[in-house]
C-alpha positions in Angstrom: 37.1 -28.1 94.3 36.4 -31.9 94.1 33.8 -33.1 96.8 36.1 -34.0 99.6 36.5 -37.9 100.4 34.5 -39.8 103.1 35.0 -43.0 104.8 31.1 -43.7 105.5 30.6 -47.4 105.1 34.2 -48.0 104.2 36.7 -48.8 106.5 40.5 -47.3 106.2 42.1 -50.3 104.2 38.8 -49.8 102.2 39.6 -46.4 101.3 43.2 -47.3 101.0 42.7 -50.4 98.3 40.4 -48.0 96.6 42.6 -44.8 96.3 45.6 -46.6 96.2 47.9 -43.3 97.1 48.2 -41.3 100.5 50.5 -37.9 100.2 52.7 -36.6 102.3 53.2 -33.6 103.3 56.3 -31.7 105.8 58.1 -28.3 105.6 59.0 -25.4 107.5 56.4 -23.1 106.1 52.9 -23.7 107.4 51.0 -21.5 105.6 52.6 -23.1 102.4 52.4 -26.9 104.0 48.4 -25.8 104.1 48.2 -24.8 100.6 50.0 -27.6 99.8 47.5 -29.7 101.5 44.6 -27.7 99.9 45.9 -28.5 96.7 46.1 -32.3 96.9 42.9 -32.5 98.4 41.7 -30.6 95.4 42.9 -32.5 92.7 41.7 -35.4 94.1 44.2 -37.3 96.2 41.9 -38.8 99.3 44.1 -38.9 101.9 46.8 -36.7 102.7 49.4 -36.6 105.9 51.2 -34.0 107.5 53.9 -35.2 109.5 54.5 -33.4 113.2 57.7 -32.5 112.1 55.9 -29.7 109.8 56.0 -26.3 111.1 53.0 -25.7 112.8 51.6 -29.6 112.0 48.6 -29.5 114.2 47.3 -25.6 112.9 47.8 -27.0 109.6 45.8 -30.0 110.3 43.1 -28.0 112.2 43.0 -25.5 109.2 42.9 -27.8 106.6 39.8 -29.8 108.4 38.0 -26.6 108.9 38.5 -24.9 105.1 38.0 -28.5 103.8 35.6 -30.2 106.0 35.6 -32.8 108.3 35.1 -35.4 105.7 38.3 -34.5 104.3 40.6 -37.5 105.5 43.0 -35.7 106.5 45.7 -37.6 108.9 49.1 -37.1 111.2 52.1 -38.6 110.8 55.4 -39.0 112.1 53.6 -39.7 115.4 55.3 -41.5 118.1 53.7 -41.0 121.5 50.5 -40.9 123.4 50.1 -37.6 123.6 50.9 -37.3 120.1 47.5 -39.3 119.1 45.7 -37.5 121.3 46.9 -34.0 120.0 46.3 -35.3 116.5 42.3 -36.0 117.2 41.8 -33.2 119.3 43.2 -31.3 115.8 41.0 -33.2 113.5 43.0 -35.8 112.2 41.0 -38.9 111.1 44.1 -41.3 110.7 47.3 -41.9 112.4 50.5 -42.8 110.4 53.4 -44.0 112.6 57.2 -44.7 111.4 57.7 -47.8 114.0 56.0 -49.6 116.4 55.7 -47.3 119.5 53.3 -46.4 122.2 50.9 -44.2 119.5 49.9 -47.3 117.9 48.1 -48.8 120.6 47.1 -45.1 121.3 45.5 -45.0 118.4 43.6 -48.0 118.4 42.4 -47.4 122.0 40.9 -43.9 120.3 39.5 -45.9 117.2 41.9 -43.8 114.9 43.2 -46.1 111.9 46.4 -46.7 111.9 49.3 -47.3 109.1 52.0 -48.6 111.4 55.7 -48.7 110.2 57.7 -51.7 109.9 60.4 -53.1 107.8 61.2 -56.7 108.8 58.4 -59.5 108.7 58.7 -59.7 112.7 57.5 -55.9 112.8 55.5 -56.4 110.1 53.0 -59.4 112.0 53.7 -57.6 115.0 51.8 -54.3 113.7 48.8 -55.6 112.5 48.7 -57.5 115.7 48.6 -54.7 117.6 46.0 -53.6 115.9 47.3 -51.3 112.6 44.9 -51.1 110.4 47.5 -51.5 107.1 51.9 -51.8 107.5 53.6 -49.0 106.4 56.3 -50.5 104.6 59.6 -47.9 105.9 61.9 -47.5 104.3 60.9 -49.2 101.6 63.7 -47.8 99.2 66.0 -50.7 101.4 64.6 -53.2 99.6 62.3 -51.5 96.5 59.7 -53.6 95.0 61.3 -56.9 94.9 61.7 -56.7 98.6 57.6 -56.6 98.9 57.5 -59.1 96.5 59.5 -61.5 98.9 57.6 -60.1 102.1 53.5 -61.2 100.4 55.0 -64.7 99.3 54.5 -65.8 102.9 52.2 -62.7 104.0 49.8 -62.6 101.1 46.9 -61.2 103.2 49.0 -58.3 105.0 47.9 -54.7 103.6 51.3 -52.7 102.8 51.8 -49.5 101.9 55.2 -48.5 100.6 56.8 -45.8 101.9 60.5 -43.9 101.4 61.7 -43.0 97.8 58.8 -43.6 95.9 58.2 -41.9 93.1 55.9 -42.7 89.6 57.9 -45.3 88.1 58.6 -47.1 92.0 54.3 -46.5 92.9 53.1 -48.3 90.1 56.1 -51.3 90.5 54.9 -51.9 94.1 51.1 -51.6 93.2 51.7 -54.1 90.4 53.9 -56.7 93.2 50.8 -56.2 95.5 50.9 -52.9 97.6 47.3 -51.9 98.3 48.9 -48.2 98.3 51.7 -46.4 98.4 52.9 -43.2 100.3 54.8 -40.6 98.3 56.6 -37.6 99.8 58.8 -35.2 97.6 58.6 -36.7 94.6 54.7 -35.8 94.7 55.0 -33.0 96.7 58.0 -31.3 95.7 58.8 -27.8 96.8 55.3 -26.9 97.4 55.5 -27.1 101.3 58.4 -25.0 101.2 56.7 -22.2 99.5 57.1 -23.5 96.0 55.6 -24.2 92.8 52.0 -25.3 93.1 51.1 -25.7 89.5 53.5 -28.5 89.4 52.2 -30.2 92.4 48.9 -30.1 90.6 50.6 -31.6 87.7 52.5 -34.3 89.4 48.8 -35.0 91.5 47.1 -35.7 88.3 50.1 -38.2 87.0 49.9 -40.1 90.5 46.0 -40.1 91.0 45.5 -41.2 87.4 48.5 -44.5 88.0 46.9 -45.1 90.9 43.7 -45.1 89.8 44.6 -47.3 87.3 44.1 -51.3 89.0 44.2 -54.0 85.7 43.1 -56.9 88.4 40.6 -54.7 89.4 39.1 -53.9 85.6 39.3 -57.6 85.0 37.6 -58.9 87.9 
């Protein structure tokens, strides 16, 4: 197993504009969400998310901290409420991933958990990062696909977004290329694999994501 990510010195947008790729995970299987999990982390993707709305979420995060470590930056998502965020720390998770602007942002800023707050319209968009999100998860960003971001970082060049909803390889590396500092991939990474299925082609499909994202032209020529 690759040595398992660590924030250290590096903030969350840090570790987010260097990995470029957070997975997600949900299904009704928690043994296989944790495998599933397991997996990723082992072929190298840094940050992972399992939504609450997997069976079992927070015994899935708790195992996958302990088997892993608690350097593994492991996070929650799909979280909406106060006691949500404090559920998801007392479980292990070391980031918060929200699909709006609710009450678990602020939550989670209060705790000093980074947050990727959801937001689809330029108003939400400012709005989260002024509350304190940490990057602007970009939901759903199959509405308006890459062109869409394009538009949103003519006027908001310095807001970190992360791309969320329908992304799959070709989609990850248009956003990255119009600016994303990341992207968030669900089933077209994942696949079955939370659902009990096919692990040796989430490996696969890892590698192909890890390696697009790993590959920055601005950054090779700077």
């Amino acid at each position: 197993m690759k040595p398992p990510h660590t924030v250290h010195a590096d903030t969350f947008p840090a570790v987010l504009r260097r990995t470029r790729l957070a997975a997600i995970v949900r299904g009704p299987d928690a043994d296989a969400a944790l495998r599933t999990v397991m997996t990723l982390l082992d072929e190298g993707v840094a940050l992972v998310e399992v939504s609450l709305n997997t069976a079992d979420a927070l015994g899935v995060i708790r195992r996958a901290v302990a088997e892993a470590g608690p350097s593994a930056l492991v996070g929650a998502g799909t979280v909406l409420t106060e006691d949500d965020v404090a559920r998801a720390r007392e479980a292990g998770a070391s980031w918060i991933v929200t699909p709006a602007l609710t009450e678990s942002v602020a939550a989670s800023v209060r705790v000093g958990l980074p947050v990727l707050a959801g937001a689809l319209t330029p108003t939400e968009a400012v709005a989260a990062r002024g509350a304190g999100a940490d990057a602007v998860k970009l939901f759903p960003a199959s509405v308006g696909g890459s062109a869409y971001l394009k538009a949103l970082r003519d006027p908001f060049p310095d807001l970190p977004f992360v791309p969320v909803g329908g992304v799959d390889l070709t989609g990850a590396e248009q956003y990255l290329s119009h600016g994303a500092v990341a992207v968030g991939v669900g089933s077209p990474l994942v696949g079955d694999a939370a659902h009990g299925g096919d692990l040796d082609g989430l490996r696969a499909r890892a590698r192909r994501f890890v390696a697009l994202c790993a590959h920055d032209p601005l950054r090779e020529e700077a």
